[in-house]
C-alpha positions in Angstrom: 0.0 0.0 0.0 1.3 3.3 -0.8 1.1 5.8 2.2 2.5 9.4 2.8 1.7 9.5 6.4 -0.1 7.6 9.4 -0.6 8.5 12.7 -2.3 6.8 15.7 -4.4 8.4 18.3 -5.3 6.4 21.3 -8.3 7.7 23.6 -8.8 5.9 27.4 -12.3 6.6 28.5 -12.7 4.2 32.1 -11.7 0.5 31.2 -11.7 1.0 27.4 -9.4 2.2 24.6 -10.2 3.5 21.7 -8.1 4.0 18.5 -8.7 6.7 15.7 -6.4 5.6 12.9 -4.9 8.4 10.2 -3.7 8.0 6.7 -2.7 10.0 3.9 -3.1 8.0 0.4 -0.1 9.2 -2.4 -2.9 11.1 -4.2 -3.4 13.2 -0.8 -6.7 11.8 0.4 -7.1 11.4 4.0 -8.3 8.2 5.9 -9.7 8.1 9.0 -10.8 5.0 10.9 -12.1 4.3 14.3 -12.5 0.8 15.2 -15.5 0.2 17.9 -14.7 -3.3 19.8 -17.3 -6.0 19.6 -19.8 -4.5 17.1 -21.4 -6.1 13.6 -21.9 -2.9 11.8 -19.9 -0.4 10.3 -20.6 3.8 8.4 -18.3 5.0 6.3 -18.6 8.5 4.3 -16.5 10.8 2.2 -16.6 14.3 3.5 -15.8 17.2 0.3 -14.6 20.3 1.2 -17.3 22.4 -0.6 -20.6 23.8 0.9 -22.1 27.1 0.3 -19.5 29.3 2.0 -17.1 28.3 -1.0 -19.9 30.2 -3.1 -20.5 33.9 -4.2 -23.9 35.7 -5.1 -23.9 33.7 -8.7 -23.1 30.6 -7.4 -25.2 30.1 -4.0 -26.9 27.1 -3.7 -25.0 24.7 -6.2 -23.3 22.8 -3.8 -26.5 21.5 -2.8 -27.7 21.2 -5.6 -24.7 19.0 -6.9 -25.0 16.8 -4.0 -28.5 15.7 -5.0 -26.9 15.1 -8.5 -24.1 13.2 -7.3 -26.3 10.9 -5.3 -29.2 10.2 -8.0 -29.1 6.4 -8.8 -31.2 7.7 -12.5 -27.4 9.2 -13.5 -27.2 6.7 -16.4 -23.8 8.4 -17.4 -22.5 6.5 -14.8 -24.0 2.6 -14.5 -21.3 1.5 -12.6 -22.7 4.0 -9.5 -26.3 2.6 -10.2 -25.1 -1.0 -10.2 -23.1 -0.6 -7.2 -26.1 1.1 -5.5 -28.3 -1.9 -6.3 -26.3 -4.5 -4.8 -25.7 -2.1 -1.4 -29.2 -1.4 -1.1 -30.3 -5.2 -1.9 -27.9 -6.0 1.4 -29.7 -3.8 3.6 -27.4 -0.6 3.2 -28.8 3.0 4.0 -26.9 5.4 2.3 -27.6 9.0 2.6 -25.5 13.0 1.5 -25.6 16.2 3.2 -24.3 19.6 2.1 -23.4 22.0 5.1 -21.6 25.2 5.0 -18.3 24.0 4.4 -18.9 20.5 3.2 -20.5 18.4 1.2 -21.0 14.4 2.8 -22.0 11.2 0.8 -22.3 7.9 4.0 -23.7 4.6 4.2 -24.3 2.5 7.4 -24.9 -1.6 7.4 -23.4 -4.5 8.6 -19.8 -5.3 8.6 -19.6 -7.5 5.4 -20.5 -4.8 3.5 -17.6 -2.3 3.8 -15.9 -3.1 0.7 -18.9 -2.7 -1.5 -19.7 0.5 0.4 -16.5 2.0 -0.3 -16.0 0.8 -3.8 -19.5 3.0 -4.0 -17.9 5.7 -2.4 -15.3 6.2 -4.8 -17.5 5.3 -7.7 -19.6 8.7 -6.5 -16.6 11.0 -6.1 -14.4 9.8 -8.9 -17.4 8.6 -12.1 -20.3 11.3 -11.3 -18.9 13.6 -13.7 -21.4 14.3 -16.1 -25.2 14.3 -15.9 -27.6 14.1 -18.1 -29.9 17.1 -19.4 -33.0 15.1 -18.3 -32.2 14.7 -15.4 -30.0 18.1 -14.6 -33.2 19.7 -14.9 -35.0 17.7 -13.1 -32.9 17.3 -10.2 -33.3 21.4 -10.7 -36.7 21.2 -10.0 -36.6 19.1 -7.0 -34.3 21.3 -5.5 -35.9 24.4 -6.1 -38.8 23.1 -4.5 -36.8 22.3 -1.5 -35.2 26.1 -1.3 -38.8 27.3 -1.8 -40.1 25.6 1.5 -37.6 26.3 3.4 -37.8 30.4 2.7 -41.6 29.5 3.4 -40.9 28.4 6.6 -39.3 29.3 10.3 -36.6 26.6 9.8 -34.6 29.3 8.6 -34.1 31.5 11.5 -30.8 29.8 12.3 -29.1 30.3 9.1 -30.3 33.8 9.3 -28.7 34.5 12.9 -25.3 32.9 10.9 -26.3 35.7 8.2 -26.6 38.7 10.8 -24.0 37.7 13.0 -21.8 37.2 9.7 -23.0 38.9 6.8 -23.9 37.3 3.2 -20.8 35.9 2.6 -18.1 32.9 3.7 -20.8 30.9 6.4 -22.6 33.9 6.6 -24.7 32.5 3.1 -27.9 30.0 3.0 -26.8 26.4 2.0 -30.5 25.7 0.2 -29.0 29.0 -1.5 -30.7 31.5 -3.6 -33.6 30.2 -5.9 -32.5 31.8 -9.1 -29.6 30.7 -9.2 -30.5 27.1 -9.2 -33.2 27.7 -11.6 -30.8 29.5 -14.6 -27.9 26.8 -13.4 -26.2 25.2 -16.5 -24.3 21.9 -16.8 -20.6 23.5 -16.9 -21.2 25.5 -13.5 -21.5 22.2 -11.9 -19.0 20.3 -13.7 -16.5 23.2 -12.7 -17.5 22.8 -8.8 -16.4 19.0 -9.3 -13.1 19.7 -11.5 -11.8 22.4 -8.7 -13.1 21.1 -5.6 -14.1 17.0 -5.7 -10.2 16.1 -5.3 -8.3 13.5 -3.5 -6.5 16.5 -1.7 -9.7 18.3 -0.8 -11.7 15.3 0.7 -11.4 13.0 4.2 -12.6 9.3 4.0 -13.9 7.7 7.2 -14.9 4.6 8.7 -16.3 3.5 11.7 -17.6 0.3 13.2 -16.6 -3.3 13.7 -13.4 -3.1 11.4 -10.4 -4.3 11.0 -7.6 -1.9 9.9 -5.7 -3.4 7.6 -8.2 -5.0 6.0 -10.1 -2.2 5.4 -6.9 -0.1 4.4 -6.6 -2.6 1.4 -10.1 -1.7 0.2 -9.4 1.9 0.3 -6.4 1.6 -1.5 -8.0 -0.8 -4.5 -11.3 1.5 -4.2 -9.7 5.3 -4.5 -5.6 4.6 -5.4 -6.7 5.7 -8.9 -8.2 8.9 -8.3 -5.7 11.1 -9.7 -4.2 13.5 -8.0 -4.8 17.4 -8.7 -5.0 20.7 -7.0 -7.6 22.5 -5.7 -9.5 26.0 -6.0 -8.0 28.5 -3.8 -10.4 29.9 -1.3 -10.3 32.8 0.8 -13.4 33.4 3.2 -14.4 37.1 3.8 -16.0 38.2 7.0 -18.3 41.6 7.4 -16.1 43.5 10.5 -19.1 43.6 12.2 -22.5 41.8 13.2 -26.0 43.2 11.7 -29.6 42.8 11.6 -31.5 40.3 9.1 -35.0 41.3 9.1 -37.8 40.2 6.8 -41.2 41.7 7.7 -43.8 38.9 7.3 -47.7 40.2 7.2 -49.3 37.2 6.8 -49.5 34.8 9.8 -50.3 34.6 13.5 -46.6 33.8 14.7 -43.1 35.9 14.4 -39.8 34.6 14.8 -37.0 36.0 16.4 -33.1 34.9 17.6 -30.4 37.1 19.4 -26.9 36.0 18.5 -23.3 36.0 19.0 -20.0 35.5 17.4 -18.2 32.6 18.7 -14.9 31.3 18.1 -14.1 28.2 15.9 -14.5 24.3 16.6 -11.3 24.0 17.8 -11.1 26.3 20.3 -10.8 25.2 24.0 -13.8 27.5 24.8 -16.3 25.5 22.9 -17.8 22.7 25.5 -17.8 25.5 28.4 -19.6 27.6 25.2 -21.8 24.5 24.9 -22.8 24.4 29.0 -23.7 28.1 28.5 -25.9 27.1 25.7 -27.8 24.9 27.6 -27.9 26.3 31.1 -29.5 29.3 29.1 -31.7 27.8 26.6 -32.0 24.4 26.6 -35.3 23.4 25.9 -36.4 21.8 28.8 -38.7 23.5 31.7 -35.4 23.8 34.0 -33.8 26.0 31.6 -33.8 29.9 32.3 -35.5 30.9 28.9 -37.7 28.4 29.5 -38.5 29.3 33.0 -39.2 33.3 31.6 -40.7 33.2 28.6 -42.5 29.8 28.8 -43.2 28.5 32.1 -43.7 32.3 34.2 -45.4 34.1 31.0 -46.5 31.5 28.5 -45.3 34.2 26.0 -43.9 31.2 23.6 -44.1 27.6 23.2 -41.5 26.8 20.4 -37.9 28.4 21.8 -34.6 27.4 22.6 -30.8 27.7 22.0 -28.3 26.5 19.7 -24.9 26.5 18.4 -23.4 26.0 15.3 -19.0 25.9 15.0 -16.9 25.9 12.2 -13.6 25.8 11.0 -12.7 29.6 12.1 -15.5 30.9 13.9 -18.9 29.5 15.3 -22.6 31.5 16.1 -24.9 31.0 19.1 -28.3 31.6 19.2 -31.3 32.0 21.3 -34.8 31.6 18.7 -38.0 31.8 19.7 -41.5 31.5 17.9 -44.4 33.5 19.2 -47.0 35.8 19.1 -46.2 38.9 17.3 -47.0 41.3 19.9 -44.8 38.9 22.3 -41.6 39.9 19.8 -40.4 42.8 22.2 -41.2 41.3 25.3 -39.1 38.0 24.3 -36.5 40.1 23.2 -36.5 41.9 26.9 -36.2 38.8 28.5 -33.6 36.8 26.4 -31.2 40.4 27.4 -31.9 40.8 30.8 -31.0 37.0 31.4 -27.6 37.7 29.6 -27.2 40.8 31.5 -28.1 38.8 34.5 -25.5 36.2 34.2 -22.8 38.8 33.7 -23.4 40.3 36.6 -24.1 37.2 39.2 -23.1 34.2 37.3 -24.3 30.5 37.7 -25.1 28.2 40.7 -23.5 25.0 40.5 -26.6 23.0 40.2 -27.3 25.1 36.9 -24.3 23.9 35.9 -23.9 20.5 36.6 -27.2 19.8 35.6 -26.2 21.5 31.8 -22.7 19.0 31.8 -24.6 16.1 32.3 -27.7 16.9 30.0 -24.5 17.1 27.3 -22.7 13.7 28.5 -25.8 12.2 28.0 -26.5 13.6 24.4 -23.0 12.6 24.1 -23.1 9.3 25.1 -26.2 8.2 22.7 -24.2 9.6 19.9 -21.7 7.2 20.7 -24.4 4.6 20.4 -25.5 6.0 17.1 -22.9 5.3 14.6 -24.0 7.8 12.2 -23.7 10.3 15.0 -20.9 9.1 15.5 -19.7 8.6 11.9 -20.8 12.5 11.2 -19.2 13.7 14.6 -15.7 12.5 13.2 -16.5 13.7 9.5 -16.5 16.7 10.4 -13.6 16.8 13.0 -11.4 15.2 10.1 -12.5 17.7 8.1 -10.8 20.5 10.1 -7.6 18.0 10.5 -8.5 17.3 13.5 -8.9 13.8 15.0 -11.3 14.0 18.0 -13.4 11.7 19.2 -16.6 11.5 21.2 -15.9 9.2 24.1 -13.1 12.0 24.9 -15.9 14.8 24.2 -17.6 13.2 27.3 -14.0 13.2 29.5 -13.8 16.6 28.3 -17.4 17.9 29.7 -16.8 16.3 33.1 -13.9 18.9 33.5 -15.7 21.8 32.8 -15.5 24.7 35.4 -18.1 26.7 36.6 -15.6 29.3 36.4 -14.7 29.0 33.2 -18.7 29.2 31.9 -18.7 32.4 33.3 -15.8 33.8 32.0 -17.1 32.8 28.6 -20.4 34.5 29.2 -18.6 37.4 29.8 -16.0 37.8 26.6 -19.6 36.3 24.4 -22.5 38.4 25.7 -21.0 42.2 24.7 -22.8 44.8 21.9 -20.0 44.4 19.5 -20.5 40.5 19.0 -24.2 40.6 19.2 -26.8 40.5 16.1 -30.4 39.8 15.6 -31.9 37.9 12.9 -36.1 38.1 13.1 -39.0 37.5 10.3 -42.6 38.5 11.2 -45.0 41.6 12.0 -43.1 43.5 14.4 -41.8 46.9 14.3 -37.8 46.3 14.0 -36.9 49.3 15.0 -38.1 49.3 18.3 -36.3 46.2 19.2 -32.8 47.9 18.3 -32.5 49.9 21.6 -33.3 46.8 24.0 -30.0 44.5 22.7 -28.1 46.3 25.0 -25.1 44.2 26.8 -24.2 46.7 29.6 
């Protein structure tokens, strides 16, 4: 087997080990495998290095848009793909693709037995999907335009919008589903150029999970993607507004308004981000213990559908706290979500508040482990960073959060130059401006 590099991480969580293999294939793709001891299935995904913050105003919303392409079984340029799909799916194998912000996924999950047909797929979808046919280029078109349209109908897209304000329209700043136009008035060359500069050996991370063995499975790689030849990739250079804003689409019809305050956060990598993630929930989980909840739901029944969330990427990350109510609630909510941050800066947590929040995220953890496309899409995108992480050290990690270190992080977070608003109803926006004060 020809190899540039391999590296070995081991992780000890309690009695157990646990391995998370590395390898750099002479064309530059990078392998990943984690093998999980005593188990009978196995996911295994290529993870692409193109989403929509790769894309400018012309381009928005092709990434996604070549995913569903890329996926299609009906791509009779490529009847190897189709074949291979049969005989996957005829063994019980779910596959499934994803576009994000910054990548673009293709995974299957099924018993062991079947990893060598699942990656000989995956290399038939990155390497043979090429070309497309006109039929079915336009009618993949449709189908996805149909998608973007109900999600822009919808209040789904409050968190990409608090990305949007915090960020601006650019870099992660920019919709995935994209901008409807675009995909409608797409042509067959705009995709084929997203797959000659971006779907390369170089620009992609393989990796596998489950009941495997290593070398084993490092020969099928080898025989599945060796020939994928080896060739640079688009330069990219993400551009960032200097300073967070205010989406706001004023919505007439309708009995409910949407609303989320959010913050800049730093990136994935950052040793802030699981105190970040305690914050999170202590502050907007969405169960009746939470403080939002306790507020706005539980004291004043102001809104039923709320909560926060948090969203991190390669250089920098968002947090958000969304709510769905009323729309003469909209200023009240908004009163409430900044007094509590206010509040915090000023007197901090109690330690039940916080160890309640740390083991509310083991837990979540802990059934991700359990779910091996969780877990399969947890190291996807850790690999994706170059990083090589893995969940059963995520839970060691939340165990040694400080409550001391939550509120620092609460502090540097919750100030007016990293705040932004992102809100789509009937509302008058410009009375909400004056109440996102942080001091």
């Amino acid at each position: 087997m020809i190899l540039l590099h391999t590296s070995k991480t081991t992780k000890q969580v309690g009695e157990k080990v646990y391995d998370i293999l590395t390898v750099y294939l002479e064309n530059g793709l990078r392998v990943v495998m984690h093998k999980i001891p005593a188990v009978k299935t196995m996911a295994c995904g290529v993870w692409v290095k193109q989403g929509s913050k790769h894309e400018d105003d012309e381009t928005n919303g092709l990434s996604h848009l070549l995913e569903h392409l890329m996926i299609n079984i009906n791509n009779y340029d490529n009847k190897r793909f189709k074949n291979l799909i049969d005989e996957t799916s005829y063994e019980g194998v779910v596959y499934n693709a994803g576009t994000t912000k910054e990548t673009t996924s293709y995974y299957f999950t099924g018993l062991t037995r079947t990893l060598g047909k699942c990656i000989e797929t995956l290399s038939s979808i990155v390497m043979d999907n090429k070309t497309f046919s006109k039929e079915l280029f336009e009618n993949e078109k449709k189908v996805v335009t149909q998608e973007t349209v109900s999600f822009y109908s919808s209040f789904n897209q409050i968190k990409e919008r608090t990305s949007q304000a915090l960020w601006g329209n650019t870099g992660i700043g920019r919709i995935i589903v994209g901008n409807i136009e675009n995909i409608k008035k797409a042509k067959l060359e705009d995709i084929e150029k997203i797959i000659d500069e971006t779907y390369t050996p170089e620009n992609t991370t393989l990796v596998v999970i489950g009941g495997i063995d290593y070398e084993e499975t490092l020969e099928m790689i080898e025989e599945s993607f060796s020939p994928w030849s080896d060739k640079s990739t688009r330069k990219y250079k993400e551009i960032v507004d200097s300073d967070p804003g205010i989406y706001f689409n004023s919505v007439n019809n309708g009995k409910s308004s949407a609303l989320s305050i959010g913050f800049r956060l730093p990136s994935y990598n950052h040793e802030d981000r699981l105190s970040i993630e305690v914050l999170s929930t202590i502050l907007g989980n969405p169960t009746m213990e939470s403080r939002l909840c306790q507020e706005i739901r539980q004291k004043r029944g102001l809104a039923y559908n709320l909560g926060a969330f948090t969203n991190f990427y390669e250089d920098r990350g968002t947090l958000g706290f969304m709510a769905v109510c009323a729309h003469e609630s909209v200023e009240e909510i908004v009163k409430i979500m900044t007094n509590e941050f206010l509040r915090i800066k000023e007197k901090g947590f109690d330690d039940i508040e916080v160890d309640r929040a740390k083991r509310i995220l083991e837990t979540r953890t802990l059934l991700d482990i359990d779910n091996i496309v969780a877990h399969l899409k947890f190291l996807g995108k850790c690999s994706s960073y170059g990083k090589s992480f893995s969940l059963e050290q995520e839970v060691r990690n939340i165990k040694h959060v400080s409550k001391e270190n939550v509120y620092r992080v609460a502090t540097e977070i919750f100030n007016e130059n990293n705040i932004g608003l992102a809100a789509i109803g009937k509302f008058d926006i410009d009375a909400l401006v004056p109440l996102l004060k942080m001091n």
